[in-house]
MARSENU-269853 format. One record per residue (C-alpha): x, y, z; residue in one letter. Coordinates in steps of 0.5 Angstrom, whole numbers, padded with zeros to 4 digits, always signed. Layout:
XYZA
...
This chain:
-0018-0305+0022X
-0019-0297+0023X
-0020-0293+0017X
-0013-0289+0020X
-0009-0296+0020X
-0013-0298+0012X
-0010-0291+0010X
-0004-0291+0012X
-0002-0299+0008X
-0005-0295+0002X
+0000-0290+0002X
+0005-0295+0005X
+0004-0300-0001X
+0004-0293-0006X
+0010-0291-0004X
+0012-0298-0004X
+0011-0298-0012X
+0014-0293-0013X
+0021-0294-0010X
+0020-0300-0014X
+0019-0297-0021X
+0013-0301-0021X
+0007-0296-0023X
+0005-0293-0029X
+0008-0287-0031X
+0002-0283-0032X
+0001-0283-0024X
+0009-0282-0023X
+0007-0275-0026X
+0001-0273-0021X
-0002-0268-0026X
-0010-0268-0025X
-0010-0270-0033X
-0005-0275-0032X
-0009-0279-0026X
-0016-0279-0031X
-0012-0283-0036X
-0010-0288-0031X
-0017-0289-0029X
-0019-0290-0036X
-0013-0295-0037X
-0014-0299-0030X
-0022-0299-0032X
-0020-0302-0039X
-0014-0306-0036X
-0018-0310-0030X
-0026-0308-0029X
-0028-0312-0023X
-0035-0311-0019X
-0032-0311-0012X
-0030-0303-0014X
-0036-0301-0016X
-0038-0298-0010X
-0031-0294-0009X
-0032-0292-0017X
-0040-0290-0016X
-0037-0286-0009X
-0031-0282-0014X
-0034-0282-0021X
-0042-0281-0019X
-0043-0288-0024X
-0047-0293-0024X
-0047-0300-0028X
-0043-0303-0031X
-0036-0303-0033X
-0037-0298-0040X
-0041-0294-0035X
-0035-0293-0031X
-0031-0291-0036X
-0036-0286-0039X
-0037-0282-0032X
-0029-0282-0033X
-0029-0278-0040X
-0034-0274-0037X
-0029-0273-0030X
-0027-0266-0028X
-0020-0266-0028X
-0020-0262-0022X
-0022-0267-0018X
-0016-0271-0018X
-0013-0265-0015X
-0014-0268-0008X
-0011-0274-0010X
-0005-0271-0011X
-0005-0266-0005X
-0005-0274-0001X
+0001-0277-0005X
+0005-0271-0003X
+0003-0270+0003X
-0001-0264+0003X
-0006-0267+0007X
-0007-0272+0013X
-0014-0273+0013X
-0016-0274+0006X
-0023-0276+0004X
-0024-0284+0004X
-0027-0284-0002X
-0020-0281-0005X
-0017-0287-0001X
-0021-0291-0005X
-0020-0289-0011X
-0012-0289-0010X
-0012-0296-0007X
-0016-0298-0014X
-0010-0295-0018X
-0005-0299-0015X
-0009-0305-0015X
-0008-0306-0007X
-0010-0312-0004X
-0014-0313+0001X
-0019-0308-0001X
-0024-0304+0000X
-0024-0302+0006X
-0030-0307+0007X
-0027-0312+0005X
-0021-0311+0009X
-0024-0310+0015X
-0028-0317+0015X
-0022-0321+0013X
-0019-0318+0019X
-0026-0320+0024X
-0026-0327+0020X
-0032-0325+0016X
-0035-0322+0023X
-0036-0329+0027X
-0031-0328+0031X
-0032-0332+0039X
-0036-0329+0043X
-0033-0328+0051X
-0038-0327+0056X
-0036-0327+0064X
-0041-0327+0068X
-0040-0323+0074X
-0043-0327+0079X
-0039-0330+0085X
-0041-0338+0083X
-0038-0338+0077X
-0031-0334+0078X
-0028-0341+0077X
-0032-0339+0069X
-0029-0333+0067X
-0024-0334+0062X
-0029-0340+0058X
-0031-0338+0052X
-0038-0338+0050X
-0043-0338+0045X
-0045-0341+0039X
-0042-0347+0036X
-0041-0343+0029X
-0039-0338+0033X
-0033-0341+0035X
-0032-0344+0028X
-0032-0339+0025X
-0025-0337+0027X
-0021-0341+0023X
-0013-0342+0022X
-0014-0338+0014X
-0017-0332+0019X
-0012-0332+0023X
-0006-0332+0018X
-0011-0327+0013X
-0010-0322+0020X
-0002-0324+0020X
-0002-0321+0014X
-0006-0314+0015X
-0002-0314+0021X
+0004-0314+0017X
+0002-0309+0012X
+0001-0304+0018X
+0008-0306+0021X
+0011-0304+0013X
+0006-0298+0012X
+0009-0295+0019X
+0017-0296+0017X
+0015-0293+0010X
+0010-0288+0012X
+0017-0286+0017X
+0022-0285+0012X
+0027-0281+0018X
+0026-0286+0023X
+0030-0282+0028X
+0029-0282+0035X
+0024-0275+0037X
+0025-0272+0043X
+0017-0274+0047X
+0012-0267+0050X
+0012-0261+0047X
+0019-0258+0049X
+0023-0262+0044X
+0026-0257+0038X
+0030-0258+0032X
+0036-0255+0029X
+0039-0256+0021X
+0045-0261+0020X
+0047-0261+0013X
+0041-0264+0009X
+0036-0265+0015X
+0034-0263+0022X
+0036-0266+0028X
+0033-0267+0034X
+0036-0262+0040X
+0033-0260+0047X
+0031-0254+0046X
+0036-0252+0052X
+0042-0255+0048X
+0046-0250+0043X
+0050-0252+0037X
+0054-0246+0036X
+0050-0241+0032X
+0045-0245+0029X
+0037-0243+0030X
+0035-0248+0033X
+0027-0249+0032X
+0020-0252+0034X
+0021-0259+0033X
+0016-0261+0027X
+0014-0268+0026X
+0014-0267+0019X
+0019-0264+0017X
+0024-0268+0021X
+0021-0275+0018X
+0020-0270+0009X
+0024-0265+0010X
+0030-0266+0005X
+0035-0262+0001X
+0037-0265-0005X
+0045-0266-0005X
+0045-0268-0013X
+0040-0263-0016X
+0043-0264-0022X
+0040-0271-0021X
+0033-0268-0021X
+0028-0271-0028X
+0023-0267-0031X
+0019-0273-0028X
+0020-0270-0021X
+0016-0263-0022X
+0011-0261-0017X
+0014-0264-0013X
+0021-0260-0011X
+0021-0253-0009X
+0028-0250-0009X
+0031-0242-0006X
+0037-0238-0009X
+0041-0238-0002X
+0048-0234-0002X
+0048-0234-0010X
+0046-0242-0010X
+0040-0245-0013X
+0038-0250-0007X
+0032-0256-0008X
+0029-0259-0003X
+0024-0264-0003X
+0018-0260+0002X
+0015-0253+0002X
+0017-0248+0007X
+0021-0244+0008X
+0029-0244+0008X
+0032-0248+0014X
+0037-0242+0015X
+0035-0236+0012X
+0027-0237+0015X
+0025-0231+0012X
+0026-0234+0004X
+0020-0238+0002X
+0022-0243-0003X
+0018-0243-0009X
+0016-0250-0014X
+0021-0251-0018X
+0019-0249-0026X
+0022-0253-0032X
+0026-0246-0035X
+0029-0247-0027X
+0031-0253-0028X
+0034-0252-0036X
+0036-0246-0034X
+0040-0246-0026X
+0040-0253-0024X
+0042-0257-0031X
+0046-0252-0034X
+0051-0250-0028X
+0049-0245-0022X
+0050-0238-0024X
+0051-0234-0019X
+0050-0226-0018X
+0043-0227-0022X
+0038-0224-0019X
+0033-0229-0016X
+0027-0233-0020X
């Protein structure tokens, strides 16, 4: 299993949690001091050995289980920065040891990557193929060869184990793609707005006056804007921007700027925000926050 594919059934399974309500509040909340706490717990709660490479990796650690939790009393929680950036989808390419740390918290399975990537190799004895070029034995080539335990190795639990990863993947890619719309192929595909989302449109194709835009990958898939914002909790700050347009208090699910007034950059949502504009009614006529 490559690191990209091992990655993405993490932060698949995450997400998968979450819309579960499965996780524990503390890392619903994405603050740094928040995911400390969460280490801290998940130590106490389920301290196994198999992780303590990735916790050595993080925490700078070593030894036992009241080691581990003593290198997270002295963590910075500035360091748990980068793991909120991954979850929110500021970073692609998050350090693996970050991975590894979100994988412990959520008690991903099979894990780490070490692990996973045996039980897709079936512990790495897998049948050796070995074609030999030579005219005399072309009626030879697609004979296996090698050792008997070799060839042994690949037993039926393998392959069901490989079955299984294979499926994790196929989940990590319908969760990782929440939009699931159908995305114009090469460089000339655009997007315009449509109500909450973009859209994908030939870059020749007018839609009245609508602007119609570079096509982005990401914003197509995360880009929303949040029709009941009376809906939005306390819970979910930090990770919801909003802009006052035409008098309105908008909120959207990603950073950027405004999809039809592009030079109105939209801003985190700030708690008086939410108290003041969003739960206590539109106002209006005010000046902007």
């Amino acid at each position: 299993m490559l690191s990209i594919e091992y990655q993405a059934c993490v932060l698949a399974e995450y997400k998968r949690k979450k819309a579960a309500d499965d996780l524990s509040h503390r890392i619903r909340d994405l603050t740094p001091a928040k995911l400390k706490e969460e280490c801290e717990a998940v130590c106490i709660a389920r301290y196994d050995s198999k992780d303590a490479k990735a916790l050595q990796a993080f925490f700078k650690y070593g030894g036992d289980k009241e080691a581990c939790l003593h290198a997270i009393g002295k963590c910075d929680i500035d360091k748990f920065k980068p793991l909120i950036n991954f979850l929110k989808g500021w970073t692609s390419k998050p350090d693996p040891k970050i991975v590894e740390l979100l994988a412990w918290l959520i008690d991903f399975k099979p894990r780490p990557l070490e692990s996973a990537q045996k039980a897709l190799i079936g512990l790495g004895d897998v049948p050796v193929i070995n074609r030999d070029k030579s005219p005399k034995d072309e009626d030879e080539k697609s004979k296996p060869t090698g050792s008997i335990k070799q060839l042994s190795a690949f037993k039926p639990k393998n392959v069901m184990v490989a079955a299984l990863i294979l499926l994790v993947v196929a989940l990590a890619l319908y969760w990782a793609w929440p939009g699931k719309v159908d995305v114009p192929k090469g460089p000339k595909g655009c997007m315009y707005w449509v109500g909450d989302r973009y859209q994908p449109t030939p870059c020749s194709q007018k839609h009245g006056d609508t602007l119609i835009v570079q096509l982005d990958p990401e914003k197509m898939s995360h880009f929303r804007k949040i029709t009941r914002p009376d809906t939005i909790t306390e819970n979910a700050l930090g990770s919801i921007w909003y802009a006052k347009f035409n008098g309105v208090y908008e909120c959207y699910t990603s950073p950027g700027y405004h999809p039809i007034d592009t030079s109105l950059q939209l801003k985190l949502l700030k708690d008086y925000v939410l108290i003041k504009h969003i739960h206590g009614g539109q106002e209006a006529g005010k000046s902007s926050e």
